[in-house]
ZASEVEX-217691 format. One line per 5 residues: for each residue x, y, z of N, C-alpha, C, O, CB. Coordinates in pm, whole numbers, plus 50000, padded with zeros to 5 digits. Each point is the difference from the previous one (the first is absolute). Glycine has a CB too. Example, Ala and Ser with C-alpha at 12.3 -4.5 7.8 and 13.67 -1.06 7.14 Angstrom:
residues 2
51319:49431:50780:49911:50119:50000:50090:50120:50000:50104:49998:50066:49707:49885:50059; 50154:50222:49803:50082:50119:50006:49923:50109:50073:50051:50111:50017:50067:49826:49768
//
This chain:
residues 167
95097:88231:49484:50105:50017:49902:50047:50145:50000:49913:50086:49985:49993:49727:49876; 50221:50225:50155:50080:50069:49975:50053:50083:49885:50106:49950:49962:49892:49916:50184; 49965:50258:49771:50041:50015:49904:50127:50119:49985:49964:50110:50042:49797:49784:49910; 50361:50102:50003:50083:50126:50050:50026:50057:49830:50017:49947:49890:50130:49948:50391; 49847:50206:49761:50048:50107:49870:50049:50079:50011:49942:50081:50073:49943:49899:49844
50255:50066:50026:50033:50129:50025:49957:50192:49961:49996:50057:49891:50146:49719:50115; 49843:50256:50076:49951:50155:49986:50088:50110:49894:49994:50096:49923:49931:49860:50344; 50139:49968:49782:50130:50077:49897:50089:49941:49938:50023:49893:50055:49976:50249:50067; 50073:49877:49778:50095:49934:49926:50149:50129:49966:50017:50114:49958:49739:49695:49923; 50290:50123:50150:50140:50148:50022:50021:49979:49889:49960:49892:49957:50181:50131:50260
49950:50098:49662:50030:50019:49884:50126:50048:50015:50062:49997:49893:49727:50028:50024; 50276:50019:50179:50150:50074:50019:50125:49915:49873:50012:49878:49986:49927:50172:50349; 50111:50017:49617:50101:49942:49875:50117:50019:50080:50037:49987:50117:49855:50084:49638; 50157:49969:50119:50189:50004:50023:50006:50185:50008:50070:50073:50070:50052:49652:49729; 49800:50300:50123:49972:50148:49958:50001:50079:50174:50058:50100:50043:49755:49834:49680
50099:49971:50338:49969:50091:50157:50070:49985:50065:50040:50090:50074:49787:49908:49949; 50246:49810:49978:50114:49972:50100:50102:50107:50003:50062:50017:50105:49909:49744:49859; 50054:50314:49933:50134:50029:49972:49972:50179:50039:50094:50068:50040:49989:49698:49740; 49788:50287:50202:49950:50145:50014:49997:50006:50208:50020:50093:50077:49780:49920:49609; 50175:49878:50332:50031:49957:50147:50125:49997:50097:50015:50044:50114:49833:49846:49790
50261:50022:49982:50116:49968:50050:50056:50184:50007:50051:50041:50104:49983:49645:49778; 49952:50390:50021:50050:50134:49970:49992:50100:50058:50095:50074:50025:49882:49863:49834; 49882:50085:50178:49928:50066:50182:50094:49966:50079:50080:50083:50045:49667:49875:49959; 50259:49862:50035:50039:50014:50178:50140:50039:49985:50050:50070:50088:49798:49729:50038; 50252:50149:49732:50105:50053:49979:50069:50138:50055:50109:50010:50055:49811:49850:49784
50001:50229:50136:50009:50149:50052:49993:50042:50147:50041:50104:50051:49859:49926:49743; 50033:49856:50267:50025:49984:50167:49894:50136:50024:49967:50014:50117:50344:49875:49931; 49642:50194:49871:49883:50096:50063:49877:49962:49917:49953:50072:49913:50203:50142:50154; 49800:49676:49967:49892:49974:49944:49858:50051:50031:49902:49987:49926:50244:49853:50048; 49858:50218:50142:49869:50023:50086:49981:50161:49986:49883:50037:50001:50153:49749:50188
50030:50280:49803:49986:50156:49937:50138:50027:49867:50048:50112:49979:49842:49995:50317; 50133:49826:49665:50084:50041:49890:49967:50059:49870:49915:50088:50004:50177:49761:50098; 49963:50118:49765:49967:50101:49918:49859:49931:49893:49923:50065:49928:50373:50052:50095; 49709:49752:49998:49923:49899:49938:49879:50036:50079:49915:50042:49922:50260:49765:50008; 49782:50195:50199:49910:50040:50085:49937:50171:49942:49888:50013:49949:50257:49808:50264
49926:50265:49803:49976:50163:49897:49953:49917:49846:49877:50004:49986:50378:50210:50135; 49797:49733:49797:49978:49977:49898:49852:49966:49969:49923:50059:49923:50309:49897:50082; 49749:49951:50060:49843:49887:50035:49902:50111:50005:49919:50040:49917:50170:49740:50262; 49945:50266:49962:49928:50110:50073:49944:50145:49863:49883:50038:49988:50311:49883:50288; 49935:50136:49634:49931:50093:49908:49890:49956:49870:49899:50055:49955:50325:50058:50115
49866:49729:49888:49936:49922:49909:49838:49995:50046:49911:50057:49937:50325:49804:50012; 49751:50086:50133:49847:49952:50049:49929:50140:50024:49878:50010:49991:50191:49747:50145; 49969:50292:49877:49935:50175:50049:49998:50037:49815:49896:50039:49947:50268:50075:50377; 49926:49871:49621:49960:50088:49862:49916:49945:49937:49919:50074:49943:50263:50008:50021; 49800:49718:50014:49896:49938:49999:49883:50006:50037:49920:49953:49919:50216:49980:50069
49805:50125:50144:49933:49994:50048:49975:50147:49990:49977:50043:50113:50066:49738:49989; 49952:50317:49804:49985:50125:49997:49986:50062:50140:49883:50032:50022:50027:49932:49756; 50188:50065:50339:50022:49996:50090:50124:50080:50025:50105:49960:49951:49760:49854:50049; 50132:50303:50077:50065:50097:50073:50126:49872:50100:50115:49992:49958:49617:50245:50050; 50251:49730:50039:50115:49875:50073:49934:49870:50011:49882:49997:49962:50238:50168:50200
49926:49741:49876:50036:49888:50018:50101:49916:50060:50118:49981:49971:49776:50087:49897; 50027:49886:50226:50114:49920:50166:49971:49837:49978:49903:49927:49979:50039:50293:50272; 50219:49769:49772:50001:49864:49993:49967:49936:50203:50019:50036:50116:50196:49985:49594; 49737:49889:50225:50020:49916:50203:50056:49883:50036:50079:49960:49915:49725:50111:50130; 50185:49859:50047:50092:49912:49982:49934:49882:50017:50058:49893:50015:50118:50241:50047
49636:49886:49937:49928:49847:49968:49895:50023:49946:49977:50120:49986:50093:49761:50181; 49827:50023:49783:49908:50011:49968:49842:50055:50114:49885:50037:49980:50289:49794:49846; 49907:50147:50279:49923:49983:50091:50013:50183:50052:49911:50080:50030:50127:49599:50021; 50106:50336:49942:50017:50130:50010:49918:50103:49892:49924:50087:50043:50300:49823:50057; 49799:50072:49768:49923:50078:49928:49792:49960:49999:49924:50091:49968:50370:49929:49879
49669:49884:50178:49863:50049:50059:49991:50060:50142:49895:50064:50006:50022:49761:49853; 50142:50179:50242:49995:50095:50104:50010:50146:49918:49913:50085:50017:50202:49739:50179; 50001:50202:49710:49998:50166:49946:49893:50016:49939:49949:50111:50015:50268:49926:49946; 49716:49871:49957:49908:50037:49926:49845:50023:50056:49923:50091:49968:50241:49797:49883; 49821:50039:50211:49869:50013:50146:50034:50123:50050:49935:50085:49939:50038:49666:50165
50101:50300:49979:50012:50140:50030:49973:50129:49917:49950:50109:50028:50190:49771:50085; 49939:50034:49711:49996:50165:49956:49860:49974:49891:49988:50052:49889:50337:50048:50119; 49582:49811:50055:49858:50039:49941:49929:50078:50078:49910:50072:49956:50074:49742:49938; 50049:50178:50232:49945:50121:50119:49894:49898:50037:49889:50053:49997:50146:50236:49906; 49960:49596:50126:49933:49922:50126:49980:50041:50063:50091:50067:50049:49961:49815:49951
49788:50124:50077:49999:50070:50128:49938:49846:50117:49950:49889:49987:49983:50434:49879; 50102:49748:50216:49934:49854:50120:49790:49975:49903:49926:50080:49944:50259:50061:50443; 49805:49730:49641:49919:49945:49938:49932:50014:49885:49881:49968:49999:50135:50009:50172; 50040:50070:49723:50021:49972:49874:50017:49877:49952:50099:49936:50034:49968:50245:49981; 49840:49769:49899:50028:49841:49939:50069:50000:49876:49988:50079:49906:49807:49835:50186
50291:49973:49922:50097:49993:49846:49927:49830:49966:50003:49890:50056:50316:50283:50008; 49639:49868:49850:49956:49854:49943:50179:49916:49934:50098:50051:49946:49573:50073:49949; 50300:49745:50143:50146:49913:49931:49990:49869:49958:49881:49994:49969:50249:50119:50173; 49909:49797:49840:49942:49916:49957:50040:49896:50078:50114:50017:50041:49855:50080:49761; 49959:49757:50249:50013:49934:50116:50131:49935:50003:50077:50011:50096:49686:49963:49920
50268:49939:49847:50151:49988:49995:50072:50122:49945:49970:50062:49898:49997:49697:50073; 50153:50271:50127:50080:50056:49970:50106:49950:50124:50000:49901:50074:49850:50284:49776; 50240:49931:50134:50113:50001:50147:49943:50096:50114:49952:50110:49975:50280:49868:49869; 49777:49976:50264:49990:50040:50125:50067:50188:50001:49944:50086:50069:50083:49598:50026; 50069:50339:49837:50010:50136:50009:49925:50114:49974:49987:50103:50066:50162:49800:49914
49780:50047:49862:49874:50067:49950:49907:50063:50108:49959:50116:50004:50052:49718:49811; 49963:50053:50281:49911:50028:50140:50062:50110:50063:49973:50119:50014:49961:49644:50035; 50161:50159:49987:50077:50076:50106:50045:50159:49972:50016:50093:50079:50067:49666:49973; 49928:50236:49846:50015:50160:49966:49840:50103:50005:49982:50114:49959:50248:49787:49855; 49709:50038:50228:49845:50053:49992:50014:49998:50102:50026:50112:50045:49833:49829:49797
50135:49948:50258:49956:50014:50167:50097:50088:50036:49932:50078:50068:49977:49691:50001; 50212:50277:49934:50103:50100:50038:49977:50114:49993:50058:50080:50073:50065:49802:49879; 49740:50176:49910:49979:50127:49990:49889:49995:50053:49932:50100:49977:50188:49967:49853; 49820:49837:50249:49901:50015:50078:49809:49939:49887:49880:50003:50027:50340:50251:50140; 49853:49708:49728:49903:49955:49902:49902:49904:49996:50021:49961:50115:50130:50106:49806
49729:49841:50030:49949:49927:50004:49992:49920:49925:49908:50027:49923:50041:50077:50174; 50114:49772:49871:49976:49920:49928:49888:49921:49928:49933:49931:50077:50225:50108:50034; 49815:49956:49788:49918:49956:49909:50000:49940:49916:49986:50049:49888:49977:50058:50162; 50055:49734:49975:50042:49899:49923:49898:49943:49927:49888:49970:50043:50277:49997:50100; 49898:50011:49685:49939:49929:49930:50017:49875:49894:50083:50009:49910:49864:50189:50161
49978:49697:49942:50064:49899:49961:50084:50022:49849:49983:50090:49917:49831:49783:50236; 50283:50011:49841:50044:50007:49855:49918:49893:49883:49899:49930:50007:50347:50139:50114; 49838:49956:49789:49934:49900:49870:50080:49873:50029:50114:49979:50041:49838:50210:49743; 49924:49719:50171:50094:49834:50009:50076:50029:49861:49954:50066:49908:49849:49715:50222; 50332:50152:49873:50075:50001:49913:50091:50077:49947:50091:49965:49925:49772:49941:50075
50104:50243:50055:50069:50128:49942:50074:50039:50106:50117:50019:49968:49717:50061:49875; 50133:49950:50326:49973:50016:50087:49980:50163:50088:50018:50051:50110:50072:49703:49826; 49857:50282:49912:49995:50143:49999:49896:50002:50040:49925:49905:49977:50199:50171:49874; 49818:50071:50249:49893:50064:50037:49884:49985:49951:49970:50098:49933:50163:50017:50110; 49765:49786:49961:49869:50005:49903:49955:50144:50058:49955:50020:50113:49957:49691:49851
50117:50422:49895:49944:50090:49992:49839:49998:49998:49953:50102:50050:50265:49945:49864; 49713:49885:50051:49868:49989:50012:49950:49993:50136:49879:50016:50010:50130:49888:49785; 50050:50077:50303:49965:50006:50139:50043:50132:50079:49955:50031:50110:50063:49717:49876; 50058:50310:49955:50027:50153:50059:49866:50108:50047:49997:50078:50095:50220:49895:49731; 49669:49996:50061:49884:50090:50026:49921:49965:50145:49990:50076:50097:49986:49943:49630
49977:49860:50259:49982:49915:50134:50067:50049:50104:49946:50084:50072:50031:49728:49815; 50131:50149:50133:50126:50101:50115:49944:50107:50051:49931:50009:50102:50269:49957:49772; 49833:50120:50047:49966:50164:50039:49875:50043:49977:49990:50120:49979:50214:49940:49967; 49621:49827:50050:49915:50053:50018:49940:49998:50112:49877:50002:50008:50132:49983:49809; 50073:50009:50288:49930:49998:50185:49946:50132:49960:49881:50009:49969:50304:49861:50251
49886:50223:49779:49916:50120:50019:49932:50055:49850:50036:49966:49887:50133:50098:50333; 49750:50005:49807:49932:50061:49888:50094:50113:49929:50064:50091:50052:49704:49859:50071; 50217:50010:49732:50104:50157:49900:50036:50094:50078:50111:50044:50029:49765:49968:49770; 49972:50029:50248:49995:50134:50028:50106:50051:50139:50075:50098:50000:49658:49878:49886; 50247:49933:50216:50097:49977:50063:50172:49968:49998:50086:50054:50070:49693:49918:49963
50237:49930:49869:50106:49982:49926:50073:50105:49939:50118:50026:50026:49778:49797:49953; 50015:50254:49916:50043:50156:49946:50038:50074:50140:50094:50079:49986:49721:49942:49783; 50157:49976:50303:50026:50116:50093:50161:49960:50125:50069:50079:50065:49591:49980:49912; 50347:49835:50015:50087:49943:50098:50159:50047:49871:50001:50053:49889:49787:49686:50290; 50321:50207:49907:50110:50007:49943:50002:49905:49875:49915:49918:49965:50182:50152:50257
50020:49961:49721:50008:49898:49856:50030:49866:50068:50058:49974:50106:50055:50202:49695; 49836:49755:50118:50075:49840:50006:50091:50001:49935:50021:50091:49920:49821:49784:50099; 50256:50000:50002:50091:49952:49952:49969:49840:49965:49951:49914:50072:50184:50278:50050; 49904:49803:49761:50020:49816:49939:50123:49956:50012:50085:50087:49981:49765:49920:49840; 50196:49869:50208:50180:50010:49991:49969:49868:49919:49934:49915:50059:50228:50207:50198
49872:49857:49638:49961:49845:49872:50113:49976:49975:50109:50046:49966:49691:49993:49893; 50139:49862:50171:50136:49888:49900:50016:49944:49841:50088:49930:49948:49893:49975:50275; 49889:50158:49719:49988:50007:49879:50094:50047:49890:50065:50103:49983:49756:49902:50126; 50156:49839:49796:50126:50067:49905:49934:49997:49852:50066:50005:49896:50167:49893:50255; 49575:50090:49859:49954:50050:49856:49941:50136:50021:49937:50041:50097:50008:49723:49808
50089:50298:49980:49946:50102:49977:49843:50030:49983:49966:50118:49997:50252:49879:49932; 49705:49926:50061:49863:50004:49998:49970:49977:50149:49902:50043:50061:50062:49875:49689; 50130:50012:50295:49924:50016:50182:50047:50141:50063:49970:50023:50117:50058:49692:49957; 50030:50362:49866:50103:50115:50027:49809:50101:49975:49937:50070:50079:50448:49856:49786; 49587:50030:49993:49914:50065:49945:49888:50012:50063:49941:50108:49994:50156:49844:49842
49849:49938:50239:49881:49911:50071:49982:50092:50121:49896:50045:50049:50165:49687:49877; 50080:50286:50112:49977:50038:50160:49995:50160:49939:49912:50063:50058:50245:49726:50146; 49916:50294:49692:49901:50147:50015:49879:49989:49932:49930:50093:50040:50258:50056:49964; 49771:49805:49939:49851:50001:49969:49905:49960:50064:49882:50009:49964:50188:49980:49885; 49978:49952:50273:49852:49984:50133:49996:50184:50062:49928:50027:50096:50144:49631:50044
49988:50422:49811:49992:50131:50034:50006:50115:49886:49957:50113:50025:50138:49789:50180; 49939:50079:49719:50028:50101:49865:49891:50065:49954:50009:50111:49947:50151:49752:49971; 49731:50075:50098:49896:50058:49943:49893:50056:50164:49878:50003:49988:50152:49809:49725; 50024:50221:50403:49906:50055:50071:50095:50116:50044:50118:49997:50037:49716:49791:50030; 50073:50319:49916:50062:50119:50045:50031:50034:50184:50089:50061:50060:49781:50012:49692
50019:49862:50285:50082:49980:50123:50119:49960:50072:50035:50016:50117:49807:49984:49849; 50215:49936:49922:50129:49926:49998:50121:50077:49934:50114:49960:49976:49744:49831:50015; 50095:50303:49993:50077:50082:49845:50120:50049:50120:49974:50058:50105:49783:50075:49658; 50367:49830:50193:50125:49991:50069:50046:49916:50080:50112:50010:50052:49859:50155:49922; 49950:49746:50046:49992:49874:50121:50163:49936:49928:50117:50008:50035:49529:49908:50023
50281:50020:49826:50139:49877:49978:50091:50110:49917:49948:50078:49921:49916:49628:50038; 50244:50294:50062:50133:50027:49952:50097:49894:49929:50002:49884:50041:49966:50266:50139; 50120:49898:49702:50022:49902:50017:50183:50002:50039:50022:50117:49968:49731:49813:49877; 50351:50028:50190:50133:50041:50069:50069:50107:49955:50067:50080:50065:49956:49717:49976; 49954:50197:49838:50067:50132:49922:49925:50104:50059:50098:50035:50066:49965:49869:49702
49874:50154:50257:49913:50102:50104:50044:50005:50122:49999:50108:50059:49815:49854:49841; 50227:49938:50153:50079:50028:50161:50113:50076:50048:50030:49998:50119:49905:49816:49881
//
């Protein structure tokens, strides 16, 4: 038996159709003034010196993998479902993937399996290598919480997790 569900459910109104129709209207949709606009908004939001728009999703995790300073074999832990780009923006900076299952039902990252992950090597070892990176798909805040507190309290770790606003 077969069961299908959708992942997503679109919400777009009349409100977006029309914030849409108004963009392509202007015929410079791809660097125009709506593009600057986005671009300062999200930067002043994001207590942030600039802010670049791109032109996919796929495009902005390639920028963002780079400007964590990935180095060749560095592991980014992610979570097993996701999109193929997530990866792919890791293997490009030369990264190692480190997949971990999700939750039935949520299909978010079971944070409880992250420690497991990254205990091949010993702390002590761990402390000394480059930072890791997590890339989650998490959208509770207690799993937000979960994953710095497998480190918060060891000083060996003391600067390890960051959290984006620091980048």
């Amino acid at each position: 038996m077969s069961i299908k569900f959708p992942l997503t459910i679109s919400t777009f109104g009349d409100e977006e159709a029309m914030a849409v129709k108004k963009v392509i209207s202007t015929k410079n949709f791809t660097m125009g003034e709506n593009v600057k606009t986005f671009e300062n908004n999200f930067s002043k939001y994001n207590n942030r010196k600039y802010g670049i728009a791109v032109s996919s999703g796929t495009a902005a995790l390639e920028v963002a993998v780079a400007c964590i300073g990935l180095q060749p074999g560095d592991e980014v832990i992610l979570p097993s479902f996701t999109i193929i780009s997530c990866a792919l923006a890791i293997i490009r900076q030369g990264g190692k993937r480190v997949l971990v299952d999700s939750e039935p039902g949520t299909w978010n990252m079971d944070v409880t399996q992250i420690e497991e992950k990254i205990s091949s090597l010993s702390i002590e070892d761990r402390a000394l290598q480059r930072e890791k990176q997590i890339i989650s798909h998490t959208v509770a805040q207690e799993d937000v919480q979960h994953i710095k507190n497998l480190w918060k309290n060891d000083p060996r770790w003391s600067g390890i997790f960051r959290p984006y606003s620091e980048y």
